[in-house]
Backbone bond lengths (Angstrom), bond angles and torsions (degrees), N, CA, C in turn:
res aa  C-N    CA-C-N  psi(-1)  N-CA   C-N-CA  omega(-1)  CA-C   N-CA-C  phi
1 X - - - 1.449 - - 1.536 108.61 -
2 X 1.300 117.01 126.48 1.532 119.28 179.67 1.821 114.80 -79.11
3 X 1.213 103.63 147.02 1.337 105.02 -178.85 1.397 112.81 -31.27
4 X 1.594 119.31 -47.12 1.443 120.32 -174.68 1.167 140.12 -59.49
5 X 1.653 103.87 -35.82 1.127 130.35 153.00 1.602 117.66 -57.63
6 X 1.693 125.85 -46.52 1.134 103.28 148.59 1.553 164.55 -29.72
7 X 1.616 77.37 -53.56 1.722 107.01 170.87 1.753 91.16 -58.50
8 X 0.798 145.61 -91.86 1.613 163.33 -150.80 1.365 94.98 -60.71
9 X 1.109 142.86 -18.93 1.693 127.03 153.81 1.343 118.91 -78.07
10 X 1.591 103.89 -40.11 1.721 89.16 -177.54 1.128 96.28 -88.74
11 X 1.524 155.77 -1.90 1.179 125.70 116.32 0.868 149.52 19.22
12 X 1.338 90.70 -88.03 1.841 106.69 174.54 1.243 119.16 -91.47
13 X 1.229 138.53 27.12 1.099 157.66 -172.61 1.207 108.39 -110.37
14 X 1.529 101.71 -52.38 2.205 94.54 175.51 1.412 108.91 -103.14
15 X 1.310 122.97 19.94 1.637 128.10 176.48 1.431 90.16 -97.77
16 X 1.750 132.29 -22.88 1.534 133.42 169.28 1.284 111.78 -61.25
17 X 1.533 129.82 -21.44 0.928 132.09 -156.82 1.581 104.76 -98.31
18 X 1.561 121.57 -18.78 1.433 104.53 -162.09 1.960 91.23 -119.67
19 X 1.009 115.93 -164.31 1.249 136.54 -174.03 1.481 107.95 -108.86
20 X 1.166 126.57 148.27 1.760 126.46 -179.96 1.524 104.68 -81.13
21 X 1.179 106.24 63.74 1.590 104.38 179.64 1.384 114.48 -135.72
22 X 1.736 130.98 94.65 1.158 159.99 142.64 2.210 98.76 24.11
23 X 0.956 121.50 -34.59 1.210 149.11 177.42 1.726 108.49 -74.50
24 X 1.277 101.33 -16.96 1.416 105.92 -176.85 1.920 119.29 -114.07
25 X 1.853 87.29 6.87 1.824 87.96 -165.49 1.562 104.43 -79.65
26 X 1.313 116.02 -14.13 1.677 95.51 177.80 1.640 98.58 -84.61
27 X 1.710 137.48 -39.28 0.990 100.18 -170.87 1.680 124.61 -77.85
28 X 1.522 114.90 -2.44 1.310 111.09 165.15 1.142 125.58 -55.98
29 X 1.503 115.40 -57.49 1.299 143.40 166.85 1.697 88.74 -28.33
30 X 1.348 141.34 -74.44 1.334 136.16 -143.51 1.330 90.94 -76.84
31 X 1.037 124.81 -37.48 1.719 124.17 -160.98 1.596 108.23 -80.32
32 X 1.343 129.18 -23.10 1.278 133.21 -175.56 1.563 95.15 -84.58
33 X 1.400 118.54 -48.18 1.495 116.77 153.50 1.659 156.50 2.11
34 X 1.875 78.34 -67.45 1.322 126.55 179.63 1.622 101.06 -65.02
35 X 1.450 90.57 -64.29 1.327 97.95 -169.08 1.531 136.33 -78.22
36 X 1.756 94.03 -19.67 1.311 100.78 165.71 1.743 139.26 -109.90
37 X 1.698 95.47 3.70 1.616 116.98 -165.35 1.170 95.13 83.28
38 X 1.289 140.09 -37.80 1.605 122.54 -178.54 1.689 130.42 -171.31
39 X 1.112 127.48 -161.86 1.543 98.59 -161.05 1.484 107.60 -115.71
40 X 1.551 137.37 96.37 1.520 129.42 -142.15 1.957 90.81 -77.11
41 X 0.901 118.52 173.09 1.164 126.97 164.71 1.469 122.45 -58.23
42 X 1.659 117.03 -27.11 1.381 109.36 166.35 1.430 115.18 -83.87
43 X 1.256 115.09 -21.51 1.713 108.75 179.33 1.904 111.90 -60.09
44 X 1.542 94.10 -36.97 1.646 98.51 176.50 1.666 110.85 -65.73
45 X 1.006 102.75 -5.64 1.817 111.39 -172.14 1.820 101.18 -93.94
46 X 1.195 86.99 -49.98 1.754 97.46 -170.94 1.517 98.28 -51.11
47 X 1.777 109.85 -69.69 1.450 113.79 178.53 1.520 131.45 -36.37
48 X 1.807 106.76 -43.47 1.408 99.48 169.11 1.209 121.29 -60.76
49 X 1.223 125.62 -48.45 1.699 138.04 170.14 1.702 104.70 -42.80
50 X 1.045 119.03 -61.38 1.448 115.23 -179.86 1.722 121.64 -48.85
51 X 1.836 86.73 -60.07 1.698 80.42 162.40 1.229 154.49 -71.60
52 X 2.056 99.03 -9.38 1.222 128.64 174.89 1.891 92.51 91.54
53 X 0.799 129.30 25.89 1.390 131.96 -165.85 1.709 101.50 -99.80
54 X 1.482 113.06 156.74 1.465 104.62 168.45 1.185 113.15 -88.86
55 X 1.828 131.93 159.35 1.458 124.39 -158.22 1.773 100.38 -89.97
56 X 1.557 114.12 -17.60 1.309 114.93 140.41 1.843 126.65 -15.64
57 X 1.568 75.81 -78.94 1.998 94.96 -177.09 1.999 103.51 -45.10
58 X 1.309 113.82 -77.00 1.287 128.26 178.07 1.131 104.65 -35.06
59 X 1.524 131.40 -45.79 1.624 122.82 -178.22 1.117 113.49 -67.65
60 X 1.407 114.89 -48.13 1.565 110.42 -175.40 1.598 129.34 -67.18
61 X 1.784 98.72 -25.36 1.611 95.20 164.77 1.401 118.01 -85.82
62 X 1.300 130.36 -20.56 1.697 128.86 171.12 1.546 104.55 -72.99
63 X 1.396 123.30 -21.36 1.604 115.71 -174.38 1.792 102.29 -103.02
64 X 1.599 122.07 11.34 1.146 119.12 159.73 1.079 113.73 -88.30
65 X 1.050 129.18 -28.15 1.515 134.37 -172.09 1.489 110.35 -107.48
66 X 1.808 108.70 135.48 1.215 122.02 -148.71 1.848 95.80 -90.03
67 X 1.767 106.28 3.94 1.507 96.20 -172.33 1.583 103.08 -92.40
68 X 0.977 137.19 -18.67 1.184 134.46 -160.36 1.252 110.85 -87.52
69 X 1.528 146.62 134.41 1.233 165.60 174.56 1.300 119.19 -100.74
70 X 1.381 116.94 136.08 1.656 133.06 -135.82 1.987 85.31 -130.13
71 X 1.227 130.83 -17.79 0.985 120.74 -156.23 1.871 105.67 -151.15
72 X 1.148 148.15 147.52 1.214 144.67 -155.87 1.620 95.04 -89.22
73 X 1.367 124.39 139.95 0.969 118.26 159.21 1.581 138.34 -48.77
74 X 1.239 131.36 150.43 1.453 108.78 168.82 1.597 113.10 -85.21
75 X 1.505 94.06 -166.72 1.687 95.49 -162.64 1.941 101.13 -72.23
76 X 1.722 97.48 -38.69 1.207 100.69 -174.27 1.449 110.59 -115.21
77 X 1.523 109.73 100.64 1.751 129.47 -155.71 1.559 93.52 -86.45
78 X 1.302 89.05 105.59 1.851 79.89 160.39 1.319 134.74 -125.62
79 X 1.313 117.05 133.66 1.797 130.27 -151.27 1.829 98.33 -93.06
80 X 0.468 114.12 98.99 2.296 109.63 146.16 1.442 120.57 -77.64
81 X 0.935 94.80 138.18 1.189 111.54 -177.14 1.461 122.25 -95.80
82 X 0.976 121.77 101.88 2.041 124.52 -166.11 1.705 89.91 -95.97
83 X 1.139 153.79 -6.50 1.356 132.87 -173.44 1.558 113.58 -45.66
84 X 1.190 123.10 174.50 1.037 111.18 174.96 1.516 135.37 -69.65
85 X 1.275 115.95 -34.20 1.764 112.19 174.35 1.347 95.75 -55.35
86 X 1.800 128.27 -63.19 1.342 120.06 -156.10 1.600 96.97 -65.56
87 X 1.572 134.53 -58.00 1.380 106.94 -168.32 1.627 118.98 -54.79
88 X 1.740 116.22 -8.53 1.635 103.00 -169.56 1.496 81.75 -93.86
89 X 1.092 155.81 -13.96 1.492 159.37 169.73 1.349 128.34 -62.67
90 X 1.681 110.44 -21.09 1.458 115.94 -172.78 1.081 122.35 112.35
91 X 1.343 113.61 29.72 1.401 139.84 -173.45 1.540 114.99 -57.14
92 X 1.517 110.20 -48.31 1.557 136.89 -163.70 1.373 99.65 -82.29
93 X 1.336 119.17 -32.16 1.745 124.55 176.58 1.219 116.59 -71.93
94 X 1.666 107.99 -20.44 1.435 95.35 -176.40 1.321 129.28 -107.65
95 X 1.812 98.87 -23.58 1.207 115.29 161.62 1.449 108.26 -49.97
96 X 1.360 125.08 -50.14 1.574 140.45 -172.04 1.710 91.71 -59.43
97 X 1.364 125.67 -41.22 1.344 103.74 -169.14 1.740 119.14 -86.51
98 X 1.381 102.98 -23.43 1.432 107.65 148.65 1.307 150.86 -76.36
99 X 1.478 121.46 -8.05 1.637 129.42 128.93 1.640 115.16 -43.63
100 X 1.580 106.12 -48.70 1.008 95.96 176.06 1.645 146.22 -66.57
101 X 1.486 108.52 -22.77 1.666 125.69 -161.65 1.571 70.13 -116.45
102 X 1.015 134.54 -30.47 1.803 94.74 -177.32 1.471 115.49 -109.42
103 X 1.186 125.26 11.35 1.585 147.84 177.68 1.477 109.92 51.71
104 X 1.156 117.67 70.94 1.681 119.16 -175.28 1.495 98.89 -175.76
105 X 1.217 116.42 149.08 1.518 125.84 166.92 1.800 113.16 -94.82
106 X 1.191 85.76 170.46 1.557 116.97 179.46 1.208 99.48 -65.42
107 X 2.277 98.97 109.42 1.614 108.16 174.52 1.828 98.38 107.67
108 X 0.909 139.70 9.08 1.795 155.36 -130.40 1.424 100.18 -160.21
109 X 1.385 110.54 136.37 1.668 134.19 176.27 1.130 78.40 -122.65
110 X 2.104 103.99 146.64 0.934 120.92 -174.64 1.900 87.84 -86.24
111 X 1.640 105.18 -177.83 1.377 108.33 -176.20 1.488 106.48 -67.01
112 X 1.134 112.81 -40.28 1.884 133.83 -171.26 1.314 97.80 -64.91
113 X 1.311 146.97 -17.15 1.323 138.87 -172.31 1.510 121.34 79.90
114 X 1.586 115.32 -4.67 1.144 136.69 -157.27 1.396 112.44 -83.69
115 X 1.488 125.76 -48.47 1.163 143.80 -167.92 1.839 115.38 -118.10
116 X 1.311 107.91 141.56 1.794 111.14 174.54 1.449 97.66 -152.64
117 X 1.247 91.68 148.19 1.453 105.27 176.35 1.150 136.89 -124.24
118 X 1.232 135.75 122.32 1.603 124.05 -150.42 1.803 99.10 -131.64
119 X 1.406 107.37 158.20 1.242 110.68 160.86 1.560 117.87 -120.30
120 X 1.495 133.28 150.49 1.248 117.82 175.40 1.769 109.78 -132.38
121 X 1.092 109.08 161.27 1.355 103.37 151.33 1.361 145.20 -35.97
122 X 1.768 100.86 -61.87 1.507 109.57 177.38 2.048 82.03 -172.23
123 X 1.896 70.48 150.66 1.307 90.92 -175.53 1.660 107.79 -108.92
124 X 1.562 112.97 -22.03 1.505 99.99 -179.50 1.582 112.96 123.84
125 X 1.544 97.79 -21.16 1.372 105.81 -173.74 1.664 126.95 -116.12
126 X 1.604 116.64 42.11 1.410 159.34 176.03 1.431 90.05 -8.43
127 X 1.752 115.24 -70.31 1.463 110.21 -166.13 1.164 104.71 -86.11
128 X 1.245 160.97 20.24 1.544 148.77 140.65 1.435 117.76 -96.24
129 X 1.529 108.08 21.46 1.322 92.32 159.13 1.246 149.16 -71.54
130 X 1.474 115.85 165.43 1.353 146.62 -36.72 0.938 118.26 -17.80
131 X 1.410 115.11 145.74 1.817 111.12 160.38 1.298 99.07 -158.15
132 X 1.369 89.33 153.58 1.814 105.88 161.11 1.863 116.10 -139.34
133 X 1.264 97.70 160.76 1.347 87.71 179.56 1.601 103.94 -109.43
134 X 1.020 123.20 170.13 1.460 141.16 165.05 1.785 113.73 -131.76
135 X 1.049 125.66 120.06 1.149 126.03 167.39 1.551 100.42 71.36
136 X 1.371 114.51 -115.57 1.452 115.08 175.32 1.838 96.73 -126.64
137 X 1.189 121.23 20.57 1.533 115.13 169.11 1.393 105.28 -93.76
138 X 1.549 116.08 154.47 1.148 132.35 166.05 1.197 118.13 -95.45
139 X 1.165 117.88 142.73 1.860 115.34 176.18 1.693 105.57 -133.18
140 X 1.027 102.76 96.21 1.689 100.89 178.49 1.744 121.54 -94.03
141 X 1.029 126.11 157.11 1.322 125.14 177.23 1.519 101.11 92.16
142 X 1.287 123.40 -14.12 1.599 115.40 -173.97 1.433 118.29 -11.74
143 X 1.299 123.17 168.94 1.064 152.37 141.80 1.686 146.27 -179.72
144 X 0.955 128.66 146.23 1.427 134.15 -136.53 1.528 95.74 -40.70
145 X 1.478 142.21 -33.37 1.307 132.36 -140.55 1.942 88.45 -113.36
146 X 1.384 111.30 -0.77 1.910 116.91 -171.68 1.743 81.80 -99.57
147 X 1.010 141.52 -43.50 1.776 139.01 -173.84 1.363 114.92 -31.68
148 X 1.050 85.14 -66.72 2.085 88.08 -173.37 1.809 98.21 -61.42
149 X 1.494 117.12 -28.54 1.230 98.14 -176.96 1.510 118.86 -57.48
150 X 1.531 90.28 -42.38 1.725 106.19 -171.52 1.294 104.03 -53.66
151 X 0.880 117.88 -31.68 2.300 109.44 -164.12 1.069 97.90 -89.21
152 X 1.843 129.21 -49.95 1.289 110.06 172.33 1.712 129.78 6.42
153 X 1.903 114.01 -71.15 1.677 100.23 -169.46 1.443 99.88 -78.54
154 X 1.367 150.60 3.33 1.426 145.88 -167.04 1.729 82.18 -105.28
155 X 1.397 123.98 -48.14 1.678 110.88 -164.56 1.307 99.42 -51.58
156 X 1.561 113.69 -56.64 1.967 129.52 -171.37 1.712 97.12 -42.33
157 X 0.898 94.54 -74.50 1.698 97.73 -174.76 1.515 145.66 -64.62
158 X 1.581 78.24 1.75 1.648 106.87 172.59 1.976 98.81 -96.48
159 X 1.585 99.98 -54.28 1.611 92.94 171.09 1.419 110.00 -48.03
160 X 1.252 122.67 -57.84 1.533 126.82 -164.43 1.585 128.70 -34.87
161 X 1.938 87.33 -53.05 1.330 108.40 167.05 1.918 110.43 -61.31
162 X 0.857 121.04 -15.01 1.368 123.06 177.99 1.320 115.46 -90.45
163 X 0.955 126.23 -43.77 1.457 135.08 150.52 1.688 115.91 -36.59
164 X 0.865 106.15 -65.33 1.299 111.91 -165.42 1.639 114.82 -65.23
165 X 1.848 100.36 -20.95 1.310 88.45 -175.42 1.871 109.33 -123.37
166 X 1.593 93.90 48.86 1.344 121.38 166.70 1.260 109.05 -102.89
167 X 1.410 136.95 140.31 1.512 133.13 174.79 1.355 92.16 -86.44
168 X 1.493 97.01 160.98 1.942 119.43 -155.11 1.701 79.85 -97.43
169 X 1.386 98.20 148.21 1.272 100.62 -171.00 1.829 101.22 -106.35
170 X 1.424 132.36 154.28 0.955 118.40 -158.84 1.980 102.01 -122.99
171 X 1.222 107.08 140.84 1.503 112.24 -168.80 1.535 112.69 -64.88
């Protein structure tokens, strides 16, 4: 079964679950989400069709809302934190230095699948600011010249995985 075909079963799998009622497109929208990390362009197609809705309508309420994701996460998701201590802390420097070392903006999978980049409000963690998270680690105190340190074990293990799934070449 090809990925696409995937996508389009579990699809239709939680479009079984709701009723064709216009009243139900944000919680589809979250649930296709849920289930898929994010909402591909055919799921917004499926939903209008289901609800009878135009794929217009469905776009414009998933692209009002800042929760919904347009693109799959990468393996190694990483959050900044803009709240206010971290942006009066150096918030903007670091986000800026992580566009930079991972070549993608805020809201962007890298091409490799490896890297994403997110911005948030607040993360929770006031007195260690800056921070960002990666994966489920915390990194507090950031700053632009600590970044490249941080990706370092996600870069290794992003090569690794690449390695490994090269065939060994034979002499």
């Amino acid at each position: 079964m090809t990925t696409e075909e995937q996508v389009s079963q579990a699809i239709a799998e939680i479009l079984g679950n709701y009723k064709k009622e216009k009243k139900n497109l944000i919680p589809l929208l979250q649930a296709v989400q849920t289930g898929l990390g994010y909402l591909p362009k055919e799921a917004m197609q499926e939903i209008a069709d289901f609800l009878g809705m135009a794929e217009v309508e469905v776009w414009g309420v998933a692209t009002f809302y800042n929760q919904f994701r347009f693109v799959p996460l990468g393996k190694s998701h990483t959050v900044v934190c803009m709240g206010t201590a971290c942006h009066l802390a150096g918030g903007k420097l670091i986000l800026d230095a992580l566009e930079r070392e991972l070549d993608i903006e805020v809201g962007e999978t890298s091409a490799d699948g490896n890297f994403s980049l997110e911005r948030v409000a607040c993360i929770g963690c006031c007195m260690l600011a800056p921070v960002i998270v990666i994966g489920d680690k915390v990194y507090p105190r950031m700053t632009p010249f600590k970044v490249e340190e941080a990706l370092i074990p996600y870069k290794q293990k992003a090569q690794g995985e690449l390695k490994e799934g090269k065939p060994e070449r034979k002499s």
